[in-house]
N, C-alpha and C positions, 0 to 999 in steps of 0.2 A: 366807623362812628361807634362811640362806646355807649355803653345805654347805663345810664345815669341812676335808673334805679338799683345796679347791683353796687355802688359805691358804699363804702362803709366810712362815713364821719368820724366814726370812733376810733376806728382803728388810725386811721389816717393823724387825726388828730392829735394822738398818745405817740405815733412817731415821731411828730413833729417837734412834739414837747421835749422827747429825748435825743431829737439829732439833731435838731435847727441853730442849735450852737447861737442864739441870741445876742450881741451885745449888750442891747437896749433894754432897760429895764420897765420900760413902758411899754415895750413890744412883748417881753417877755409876760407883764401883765396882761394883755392884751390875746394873746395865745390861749394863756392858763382863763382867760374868763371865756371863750368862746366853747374849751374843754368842759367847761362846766355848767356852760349856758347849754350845750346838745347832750353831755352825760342828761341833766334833769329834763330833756327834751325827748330821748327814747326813753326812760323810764316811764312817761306818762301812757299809756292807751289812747290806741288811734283816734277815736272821738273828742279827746281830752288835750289834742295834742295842738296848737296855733304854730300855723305856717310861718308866720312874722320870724320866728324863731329861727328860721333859715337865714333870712335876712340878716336878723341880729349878729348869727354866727360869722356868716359873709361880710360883715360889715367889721367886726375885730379882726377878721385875718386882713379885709382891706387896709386897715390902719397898720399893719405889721407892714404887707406891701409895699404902703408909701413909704412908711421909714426908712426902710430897703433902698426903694428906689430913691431917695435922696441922700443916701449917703447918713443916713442918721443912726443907723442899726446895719452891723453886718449879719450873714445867714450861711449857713452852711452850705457849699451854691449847689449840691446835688439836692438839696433839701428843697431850693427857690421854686424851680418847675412845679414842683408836688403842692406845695400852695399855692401856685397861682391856680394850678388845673382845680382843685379844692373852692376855693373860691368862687371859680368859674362855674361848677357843677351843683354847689349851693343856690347860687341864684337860677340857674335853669332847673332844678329840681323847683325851686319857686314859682317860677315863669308854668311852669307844667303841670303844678299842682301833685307832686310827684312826692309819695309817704316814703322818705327812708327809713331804712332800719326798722321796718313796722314790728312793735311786739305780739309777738305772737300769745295766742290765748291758751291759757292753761285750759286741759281739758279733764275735768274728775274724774275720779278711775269710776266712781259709782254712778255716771251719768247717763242716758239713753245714747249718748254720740259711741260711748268706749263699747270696744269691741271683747268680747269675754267669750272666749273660743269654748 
């Protein structure tokens, strides 16, 4: 079993965009807004950050899916697996309440935390 919180979106996602060989231009939309719907999604702080957002993301690659799967968009088929499993891990990252990619906090060099040997 893979544990869902080491998955990186982002990376995953920017592959996709370069390999998935899209035919559909609605698919290909559909890709590029989900890229951009999680890029402005780890940008924000974990406090700052609404889970729906998963959803959203899972929901654009669902719509790439079904074109797929209807014949309305072809996909690069080493490409096919990696989004469905993508998709699949959005939403159970949901289901779990599970923070990816969480930003990490800057720590000030002049702060009581930093360590000054």
């Amino acid at each position: 079993m893979r544990n869902i919180a080491n998955i990186k979106p982002s990376a995953v996602l920017a592959s996709l965009i370069q390999s998935a060989k899209l035919t559909n231009a609605v698919s290909r939309k559909a890709l590029r807004d989900a890229n951009v719907k999680w890029t402005a999604h780890i940008a924000k702080p974990r406090c700052n950050r609404d889970q729906q957002t998963l959803i959203d993301v899972a929901d654009q690659l669902r719509l790439v899916i079904v074109q797929v799967s209807q014949r309305r968009c072809r996909i690069n088929p080493p490409q096919w697996p990696v989004m469905i499993q993508l998709e699949a891990d959005l939403r159970a990252a949901y289901v779990a309440n599970i923070n990816l990619e969480p930003l990490l906090d800057a720590v000030a060099a002049n702060t009581d935390h930093s360590e000054v040997a």
